[in-house]
DSSP file (Angstrom, degrees, kcal/mol; ACC not computed):
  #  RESIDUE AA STRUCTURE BP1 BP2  ACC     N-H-->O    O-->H-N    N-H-->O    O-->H-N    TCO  KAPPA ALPHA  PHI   PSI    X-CA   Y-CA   Z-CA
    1    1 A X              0   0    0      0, 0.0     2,-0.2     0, 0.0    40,-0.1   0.000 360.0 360.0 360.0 121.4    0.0    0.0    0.0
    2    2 A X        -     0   0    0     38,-0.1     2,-0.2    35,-0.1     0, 0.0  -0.669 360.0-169.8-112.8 150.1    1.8    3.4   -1.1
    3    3 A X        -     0   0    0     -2,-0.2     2,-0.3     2,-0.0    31,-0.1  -0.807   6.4-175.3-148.4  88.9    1.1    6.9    0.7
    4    4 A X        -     0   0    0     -2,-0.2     2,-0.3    30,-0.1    -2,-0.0  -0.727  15.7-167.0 -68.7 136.4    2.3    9.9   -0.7
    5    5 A X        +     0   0    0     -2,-0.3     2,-0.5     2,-0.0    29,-0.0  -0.916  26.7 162.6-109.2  96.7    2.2   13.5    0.6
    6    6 A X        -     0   0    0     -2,-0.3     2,-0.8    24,-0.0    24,-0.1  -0.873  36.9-131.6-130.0 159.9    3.0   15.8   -1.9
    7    7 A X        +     0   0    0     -2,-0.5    21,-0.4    20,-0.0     2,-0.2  -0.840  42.1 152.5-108.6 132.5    2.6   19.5   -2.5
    8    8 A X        -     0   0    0     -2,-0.8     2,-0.3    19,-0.2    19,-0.2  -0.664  45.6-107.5-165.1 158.6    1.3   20.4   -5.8
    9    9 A X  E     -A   26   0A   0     17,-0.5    17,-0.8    -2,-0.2     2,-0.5  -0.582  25.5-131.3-116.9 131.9   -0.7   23.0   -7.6
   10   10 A X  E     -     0   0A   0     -2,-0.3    15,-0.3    15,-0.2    14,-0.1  -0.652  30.6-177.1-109.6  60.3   -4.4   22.1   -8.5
   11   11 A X  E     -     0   0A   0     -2,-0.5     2,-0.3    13,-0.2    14,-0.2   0.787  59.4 -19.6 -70.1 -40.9   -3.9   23.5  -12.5
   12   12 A X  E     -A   24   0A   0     12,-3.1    12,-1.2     2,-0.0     2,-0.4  -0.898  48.8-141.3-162.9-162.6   -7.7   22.7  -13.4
   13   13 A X        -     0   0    0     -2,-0.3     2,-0.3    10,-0.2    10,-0.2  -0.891  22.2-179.1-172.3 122.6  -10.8   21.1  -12.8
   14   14 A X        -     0   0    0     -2,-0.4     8,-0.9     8,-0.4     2,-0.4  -0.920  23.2-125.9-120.2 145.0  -13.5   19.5  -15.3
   15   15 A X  B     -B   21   0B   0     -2,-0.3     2,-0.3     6,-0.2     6,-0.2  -0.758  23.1-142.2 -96.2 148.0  -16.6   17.9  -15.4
   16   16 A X    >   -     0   0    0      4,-2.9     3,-1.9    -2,-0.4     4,-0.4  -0.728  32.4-106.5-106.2 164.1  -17.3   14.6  -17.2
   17   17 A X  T 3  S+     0   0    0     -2,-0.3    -1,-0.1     1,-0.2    -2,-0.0   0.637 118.9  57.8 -36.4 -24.8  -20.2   13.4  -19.1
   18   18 A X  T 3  S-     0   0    0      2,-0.3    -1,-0.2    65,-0.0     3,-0.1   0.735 121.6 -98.7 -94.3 -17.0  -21.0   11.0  -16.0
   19   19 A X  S <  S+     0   0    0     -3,-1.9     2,-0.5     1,-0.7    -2,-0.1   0.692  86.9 128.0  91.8  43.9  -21.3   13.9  -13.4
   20   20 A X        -     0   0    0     -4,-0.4    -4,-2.9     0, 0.0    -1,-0.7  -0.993  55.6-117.7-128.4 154.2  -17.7   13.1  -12.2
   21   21 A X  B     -B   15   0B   0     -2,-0.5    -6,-0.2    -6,-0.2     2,-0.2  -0.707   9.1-155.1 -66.4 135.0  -14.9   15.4  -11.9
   22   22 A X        -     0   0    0     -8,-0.9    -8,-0.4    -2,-0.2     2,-0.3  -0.320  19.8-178.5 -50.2 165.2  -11.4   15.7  -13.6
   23   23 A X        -     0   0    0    -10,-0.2     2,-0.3    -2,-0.2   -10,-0.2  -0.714  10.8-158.0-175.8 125.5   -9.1   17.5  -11.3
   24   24 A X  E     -A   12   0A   0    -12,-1.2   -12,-3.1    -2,-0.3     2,-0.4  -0.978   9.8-167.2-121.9 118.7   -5.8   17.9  -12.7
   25   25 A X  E     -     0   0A   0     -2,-0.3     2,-0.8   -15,-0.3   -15,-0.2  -0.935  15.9-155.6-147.2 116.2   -2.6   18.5  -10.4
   26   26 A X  E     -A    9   0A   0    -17,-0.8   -17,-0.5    -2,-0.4   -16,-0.0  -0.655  18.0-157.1 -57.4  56.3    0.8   19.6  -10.9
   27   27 A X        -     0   0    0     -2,-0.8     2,-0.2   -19,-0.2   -19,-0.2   0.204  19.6-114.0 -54.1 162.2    3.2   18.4   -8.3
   28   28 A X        -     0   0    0    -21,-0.4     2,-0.3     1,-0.2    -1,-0.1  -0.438  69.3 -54.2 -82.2 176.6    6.8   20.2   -7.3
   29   29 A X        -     0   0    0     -2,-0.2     2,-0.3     1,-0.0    -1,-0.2  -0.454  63.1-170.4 -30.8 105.2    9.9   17.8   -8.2
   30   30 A X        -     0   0    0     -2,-0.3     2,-0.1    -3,-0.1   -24,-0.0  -0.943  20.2-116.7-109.3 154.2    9.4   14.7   -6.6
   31   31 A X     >  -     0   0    0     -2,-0.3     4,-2.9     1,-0.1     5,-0.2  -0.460  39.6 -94.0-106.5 176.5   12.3   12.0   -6.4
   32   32 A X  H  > S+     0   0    0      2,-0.2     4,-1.9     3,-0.1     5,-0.3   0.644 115.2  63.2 -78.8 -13.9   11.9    8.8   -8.0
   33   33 A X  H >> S+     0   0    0      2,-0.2     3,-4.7     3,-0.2     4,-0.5   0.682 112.6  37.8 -51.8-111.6   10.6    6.7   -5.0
   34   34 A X  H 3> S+     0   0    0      1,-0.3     4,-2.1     2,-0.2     5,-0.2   0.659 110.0  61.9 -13.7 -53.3    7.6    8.8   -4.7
   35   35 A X  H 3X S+     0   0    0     -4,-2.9     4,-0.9     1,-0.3    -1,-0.3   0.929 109.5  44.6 -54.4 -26.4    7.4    9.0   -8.5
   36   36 A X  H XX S+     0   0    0     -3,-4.7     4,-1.3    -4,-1.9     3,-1.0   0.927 112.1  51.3 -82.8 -46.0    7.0    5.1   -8.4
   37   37 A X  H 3< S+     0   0    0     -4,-0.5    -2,-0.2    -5,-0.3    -3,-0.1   0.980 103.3  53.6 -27.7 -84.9    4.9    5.2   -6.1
   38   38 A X  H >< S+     0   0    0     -4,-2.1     3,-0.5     2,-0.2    -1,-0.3   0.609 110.0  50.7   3.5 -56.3    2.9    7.6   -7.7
   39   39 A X  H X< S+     0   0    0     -3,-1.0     3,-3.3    -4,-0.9     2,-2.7   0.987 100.0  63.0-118.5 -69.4    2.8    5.3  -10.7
   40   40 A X  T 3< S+     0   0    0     -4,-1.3    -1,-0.4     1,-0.3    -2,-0.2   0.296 101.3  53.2  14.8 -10.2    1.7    2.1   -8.5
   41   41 A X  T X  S+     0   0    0     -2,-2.7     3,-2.6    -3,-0.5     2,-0.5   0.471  80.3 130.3-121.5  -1.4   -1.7    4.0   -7.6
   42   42 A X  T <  S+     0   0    0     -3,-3.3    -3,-0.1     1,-0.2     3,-0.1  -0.240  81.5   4.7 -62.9 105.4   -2.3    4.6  -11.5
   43   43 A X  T 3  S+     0   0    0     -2,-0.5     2,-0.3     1,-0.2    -1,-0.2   0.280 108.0 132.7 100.2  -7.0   -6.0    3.4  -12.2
   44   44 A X  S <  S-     0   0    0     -3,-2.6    -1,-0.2     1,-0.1    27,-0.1  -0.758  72.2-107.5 -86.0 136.2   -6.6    2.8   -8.7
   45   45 A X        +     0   0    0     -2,-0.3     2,-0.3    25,-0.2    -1,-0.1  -0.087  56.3 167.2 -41.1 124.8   -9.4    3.5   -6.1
   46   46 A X        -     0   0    0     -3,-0.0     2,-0.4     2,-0.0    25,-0.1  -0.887  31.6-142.7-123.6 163.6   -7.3    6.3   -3.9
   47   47 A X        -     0   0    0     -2,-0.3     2,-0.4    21,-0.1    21,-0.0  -0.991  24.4-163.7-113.3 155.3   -8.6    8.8   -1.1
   48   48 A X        -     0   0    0     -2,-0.4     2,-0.3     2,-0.0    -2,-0.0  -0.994  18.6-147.7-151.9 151.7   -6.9   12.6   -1.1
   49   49 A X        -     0   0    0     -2,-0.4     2,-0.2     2,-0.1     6,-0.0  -0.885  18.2-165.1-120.3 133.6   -6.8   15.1    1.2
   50   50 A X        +     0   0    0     -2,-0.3     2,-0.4     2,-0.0    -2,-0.0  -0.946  23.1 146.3-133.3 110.2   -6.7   18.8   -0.5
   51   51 A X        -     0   0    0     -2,-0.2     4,-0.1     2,-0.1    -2,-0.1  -0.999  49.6-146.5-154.8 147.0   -5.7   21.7    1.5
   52   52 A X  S    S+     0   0    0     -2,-0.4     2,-0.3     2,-0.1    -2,-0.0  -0.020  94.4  67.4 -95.0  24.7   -3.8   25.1    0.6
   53   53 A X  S    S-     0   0    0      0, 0.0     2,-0.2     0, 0.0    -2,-0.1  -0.837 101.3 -80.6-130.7 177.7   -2.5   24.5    4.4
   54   54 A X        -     0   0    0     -2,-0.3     2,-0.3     1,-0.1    -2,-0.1  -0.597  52.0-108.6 -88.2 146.7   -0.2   21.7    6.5
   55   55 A X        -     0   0    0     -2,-0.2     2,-0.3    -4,-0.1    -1,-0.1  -0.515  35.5-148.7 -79.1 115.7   -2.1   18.2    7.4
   56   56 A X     >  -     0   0    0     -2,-0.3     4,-2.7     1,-0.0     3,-0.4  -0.646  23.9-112.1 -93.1 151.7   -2.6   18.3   11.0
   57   57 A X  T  4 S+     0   0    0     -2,-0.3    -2,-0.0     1,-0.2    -1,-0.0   0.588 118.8  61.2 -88.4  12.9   -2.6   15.2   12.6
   58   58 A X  T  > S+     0   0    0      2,-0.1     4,-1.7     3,-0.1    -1,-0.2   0.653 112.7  45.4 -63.1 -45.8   -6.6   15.4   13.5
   59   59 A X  H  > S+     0   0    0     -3,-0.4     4,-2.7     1,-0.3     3,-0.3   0.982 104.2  64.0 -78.8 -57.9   -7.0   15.5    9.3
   60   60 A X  H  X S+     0   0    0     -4,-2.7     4,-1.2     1,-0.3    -1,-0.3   0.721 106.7  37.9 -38.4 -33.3   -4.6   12.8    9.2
   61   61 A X  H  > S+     0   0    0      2,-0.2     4,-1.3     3,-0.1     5,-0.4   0.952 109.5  59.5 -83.6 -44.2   -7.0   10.4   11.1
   62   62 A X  H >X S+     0   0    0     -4,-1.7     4,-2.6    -3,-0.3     3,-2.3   0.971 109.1  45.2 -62.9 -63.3  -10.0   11.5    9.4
   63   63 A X  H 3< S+     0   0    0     -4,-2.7    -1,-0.3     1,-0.3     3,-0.3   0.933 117.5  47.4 -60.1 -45.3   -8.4   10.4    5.9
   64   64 A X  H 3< S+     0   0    0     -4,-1.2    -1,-0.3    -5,-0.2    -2,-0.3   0.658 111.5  43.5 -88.9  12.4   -7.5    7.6    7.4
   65   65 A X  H << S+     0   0    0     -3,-2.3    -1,-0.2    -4,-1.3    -2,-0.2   0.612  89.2 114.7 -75.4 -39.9  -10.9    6.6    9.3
   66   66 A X     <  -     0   0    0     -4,-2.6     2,-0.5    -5,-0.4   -19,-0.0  -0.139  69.0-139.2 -44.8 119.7  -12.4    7.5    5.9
   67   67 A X        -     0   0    0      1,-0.1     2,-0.4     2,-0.0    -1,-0.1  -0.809   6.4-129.2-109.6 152.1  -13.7    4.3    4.7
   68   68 A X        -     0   0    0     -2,-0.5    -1,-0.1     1,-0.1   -21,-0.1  -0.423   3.8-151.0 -76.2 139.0  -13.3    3.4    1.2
   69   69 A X        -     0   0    0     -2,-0.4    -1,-0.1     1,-0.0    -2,-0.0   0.502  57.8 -96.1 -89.7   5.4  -16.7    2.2   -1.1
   70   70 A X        -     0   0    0      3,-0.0   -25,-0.2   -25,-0.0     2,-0.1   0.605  67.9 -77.8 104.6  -2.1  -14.4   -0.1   -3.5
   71   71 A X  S    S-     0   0    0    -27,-0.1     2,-0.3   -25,-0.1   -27,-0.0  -0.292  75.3 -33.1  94.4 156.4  -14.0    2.2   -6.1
   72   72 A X  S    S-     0   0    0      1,-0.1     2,-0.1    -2,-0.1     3,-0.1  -0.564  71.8-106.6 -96.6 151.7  -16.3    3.4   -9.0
   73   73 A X        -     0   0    0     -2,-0.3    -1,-0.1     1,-0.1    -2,-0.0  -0.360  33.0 -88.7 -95.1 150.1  -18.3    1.0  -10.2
   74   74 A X        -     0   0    0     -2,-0.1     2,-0.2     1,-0.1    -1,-0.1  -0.245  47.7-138.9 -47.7 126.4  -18.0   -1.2  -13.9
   75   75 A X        -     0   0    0     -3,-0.1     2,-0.8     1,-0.0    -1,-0.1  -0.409  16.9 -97.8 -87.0-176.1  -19.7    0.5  -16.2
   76   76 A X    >>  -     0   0    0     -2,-0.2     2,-4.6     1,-0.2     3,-2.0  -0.765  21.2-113.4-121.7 151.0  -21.7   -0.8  -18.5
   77   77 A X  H 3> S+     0   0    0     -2,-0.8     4,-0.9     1,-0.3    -1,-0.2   0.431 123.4  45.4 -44.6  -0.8  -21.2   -1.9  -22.4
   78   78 A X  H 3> S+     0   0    0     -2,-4.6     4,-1.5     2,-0.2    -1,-0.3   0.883 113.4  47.0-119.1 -62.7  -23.9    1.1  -22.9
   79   79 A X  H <> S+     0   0    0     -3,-2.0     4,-0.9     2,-0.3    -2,-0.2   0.541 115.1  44.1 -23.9 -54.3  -22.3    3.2  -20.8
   80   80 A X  H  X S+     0   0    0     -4,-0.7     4,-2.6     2,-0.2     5,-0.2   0.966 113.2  50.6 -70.0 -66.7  -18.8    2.5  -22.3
   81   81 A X  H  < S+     0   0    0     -4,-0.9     4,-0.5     1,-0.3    -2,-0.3   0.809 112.0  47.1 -45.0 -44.2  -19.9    2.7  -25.8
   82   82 A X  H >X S+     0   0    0     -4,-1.5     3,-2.8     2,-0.2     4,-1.7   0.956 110.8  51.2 -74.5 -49.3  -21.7    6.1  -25.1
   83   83 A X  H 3X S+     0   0    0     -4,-0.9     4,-1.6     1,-0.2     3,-0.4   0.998 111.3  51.1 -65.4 -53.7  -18.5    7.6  -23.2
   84   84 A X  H 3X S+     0   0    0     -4,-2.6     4,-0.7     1,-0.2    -1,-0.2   0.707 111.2  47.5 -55.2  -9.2  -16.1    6.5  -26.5
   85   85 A X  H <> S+     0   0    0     -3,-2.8     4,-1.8    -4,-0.5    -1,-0.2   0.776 111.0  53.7-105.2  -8.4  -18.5    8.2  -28.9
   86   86 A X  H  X S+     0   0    0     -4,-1.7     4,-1.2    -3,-0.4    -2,-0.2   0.628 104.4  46.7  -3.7 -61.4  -18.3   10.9  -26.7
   87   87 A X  H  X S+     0   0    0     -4,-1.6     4,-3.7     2,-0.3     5,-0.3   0.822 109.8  57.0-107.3 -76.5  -14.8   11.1  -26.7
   88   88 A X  H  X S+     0   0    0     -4,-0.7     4,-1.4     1,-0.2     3,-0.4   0.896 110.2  55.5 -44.3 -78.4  -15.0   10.8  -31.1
   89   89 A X  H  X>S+     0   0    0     -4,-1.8     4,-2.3     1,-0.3     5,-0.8   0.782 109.3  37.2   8.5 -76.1  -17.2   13.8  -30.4
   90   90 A X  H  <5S+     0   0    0     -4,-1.2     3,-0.5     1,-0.2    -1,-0.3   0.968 120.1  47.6 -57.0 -55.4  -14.8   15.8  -28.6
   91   91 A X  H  <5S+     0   0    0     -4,-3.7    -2,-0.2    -3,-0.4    -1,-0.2   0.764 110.4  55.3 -51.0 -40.1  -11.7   14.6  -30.8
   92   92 A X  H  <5S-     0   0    0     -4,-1.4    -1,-0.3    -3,-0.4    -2,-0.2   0.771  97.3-130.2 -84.2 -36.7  -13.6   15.3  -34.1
   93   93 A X  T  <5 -     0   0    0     -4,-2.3    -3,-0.1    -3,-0.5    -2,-0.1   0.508  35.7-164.3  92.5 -10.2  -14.5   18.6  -33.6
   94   94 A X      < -     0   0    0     -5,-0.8     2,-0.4     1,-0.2     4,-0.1   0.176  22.0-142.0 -23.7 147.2  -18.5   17.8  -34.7
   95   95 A X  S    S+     0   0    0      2,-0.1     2,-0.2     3,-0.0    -1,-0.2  -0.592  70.9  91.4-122.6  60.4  -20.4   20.7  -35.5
   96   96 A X  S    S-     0   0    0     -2,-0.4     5,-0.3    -7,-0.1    -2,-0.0  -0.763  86.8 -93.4-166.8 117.4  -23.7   19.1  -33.6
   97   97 A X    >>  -     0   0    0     -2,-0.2     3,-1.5     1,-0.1     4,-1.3   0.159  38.3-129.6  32.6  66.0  -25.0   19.0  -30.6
   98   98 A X  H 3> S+     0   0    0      1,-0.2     4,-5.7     2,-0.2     5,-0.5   0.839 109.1  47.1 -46.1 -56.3  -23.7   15.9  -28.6
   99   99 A X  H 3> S+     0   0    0      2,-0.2     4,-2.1     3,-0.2    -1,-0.2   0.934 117.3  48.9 -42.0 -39.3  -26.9   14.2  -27.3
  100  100 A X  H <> S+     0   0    0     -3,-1.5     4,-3.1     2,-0.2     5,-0.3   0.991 115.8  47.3 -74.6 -58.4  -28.3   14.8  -31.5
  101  101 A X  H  X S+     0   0    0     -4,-1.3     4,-1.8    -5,-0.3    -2,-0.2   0.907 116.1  46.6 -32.2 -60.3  -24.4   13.0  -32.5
  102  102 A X  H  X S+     0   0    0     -4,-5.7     4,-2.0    -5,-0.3    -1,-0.3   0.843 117.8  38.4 -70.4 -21.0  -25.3   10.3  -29.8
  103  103 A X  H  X S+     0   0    0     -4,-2.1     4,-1.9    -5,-0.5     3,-0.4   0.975 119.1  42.8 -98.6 -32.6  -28.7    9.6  -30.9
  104  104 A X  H  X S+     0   0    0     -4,-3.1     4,-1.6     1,-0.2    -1,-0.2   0.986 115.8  53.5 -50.8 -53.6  -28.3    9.7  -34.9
  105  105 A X  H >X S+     0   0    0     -4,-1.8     3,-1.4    -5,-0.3     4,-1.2   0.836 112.1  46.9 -37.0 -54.9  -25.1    7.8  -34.2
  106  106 A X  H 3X S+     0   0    0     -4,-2.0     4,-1.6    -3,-0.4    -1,-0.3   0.890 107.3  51.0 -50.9 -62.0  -27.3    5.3  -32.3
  107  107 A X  H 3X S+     0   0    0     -4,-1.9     4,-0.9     1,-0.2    -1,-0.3   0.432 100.6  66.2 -74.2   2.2  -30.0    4.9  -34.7
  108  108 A X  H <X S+     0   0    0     -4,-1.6     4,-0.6    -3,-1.4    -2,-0.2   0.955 109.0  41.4 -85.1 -64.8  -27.3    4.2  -37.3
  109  109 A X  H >X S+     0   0    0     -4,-1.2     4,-2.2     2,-0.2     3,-2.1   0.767 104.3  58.6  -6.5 -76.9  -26.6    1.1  -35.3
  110  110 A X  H >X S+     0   0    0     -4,-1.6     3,-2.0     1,-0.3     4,-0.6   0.878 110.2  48.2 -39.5 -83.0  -30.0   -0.1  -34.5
  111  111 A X  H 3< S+     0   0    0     -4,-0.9     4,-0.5     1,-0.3    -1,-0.3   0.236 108.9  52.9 -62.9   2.5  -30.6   -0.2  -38.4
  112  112 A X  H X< S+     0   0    0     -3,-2.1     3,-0.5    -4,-0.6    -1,-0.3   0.823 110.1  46.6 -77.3 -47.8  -27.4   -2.1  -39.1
  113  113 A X  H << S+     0   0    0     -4,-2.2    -2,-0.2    -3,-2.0    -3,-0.2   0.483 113.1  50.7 -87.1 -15.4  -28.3   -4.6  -36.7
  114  114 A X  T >< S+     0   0    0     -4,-0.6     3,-0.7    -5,-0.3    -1,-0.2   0.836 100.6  64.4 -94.1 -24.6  -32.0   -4.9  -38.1
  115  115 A X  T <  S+     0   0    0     -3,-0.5    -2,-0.2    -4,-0.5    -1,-0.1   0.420  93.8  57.5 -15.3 -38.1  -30.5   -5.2  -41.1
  116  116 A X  T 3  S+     0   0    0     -4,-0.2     2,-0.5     2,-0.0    -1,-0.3   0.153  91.3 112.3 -97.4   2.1  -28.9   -8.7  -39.9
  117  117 A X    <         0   0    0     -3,-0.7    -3,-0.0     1,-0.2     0, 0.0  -0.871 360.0 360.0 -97.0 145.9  -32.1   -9.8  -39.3
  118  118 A X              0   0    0     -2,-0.5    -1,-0.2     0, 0.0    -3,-0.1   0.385 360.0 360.0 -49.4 360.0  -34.3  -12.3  -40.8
């Protein structure tokens, strides 16, 4: 189990399609333990403590009292598919509407796949 404390710069903050947040963060120089560390938590459930002040050791139990839920849950093949056209969306530069993108896009499907039927 790796625990880093580092102090870093909070550079931005997004919202996703799912009603989750990006939060994107800048760290000082860190040496290459930590950086492996660091790299060991990549894709994994974490908890983080964010404060523009020093971690008292009162915060320091709370994060660690703090009980984890497991992680964000599998999405699902619908779910996936929608976040990757999504994603084609963004990349592409479409000059429409996303939800109008997702649903033509959809109904292009549908009628391939009815297509394959007897």
């Amino acid at each position: 189990m790796s625990k880093i404390v580092l102090g870093a710069v909070v550079e931005g903050i997004s919202t996703r399609s799912d009603g989750s947040f990006k939060i994107v963060i800048g760290t000082q120089e860190i040496d290459k333990n930590q950086v492996a560390d660091l790299f060991s938590l990549t894709n994994k459930f974490t908890k983080i403590l964010i404060t523009d002040g020093n971690i008292s050791p009162i915060e320091k139990s709370l994060v660690e009292a703090t009980k984890m839920s497991g992680g964000k849950k599998a999405k699902t093949p619908a779910q996936r598919l929608r976040s990757v056209m999504f994603r084609i969306h963004e990349q592409q530069g479409i000059n429409q509407e996303f939800e109008q993108f997702y649903s033509a896009e959809m109904e292009r499907l549908i009628e391939q796949y009815k297509e394959m039927l007897e």
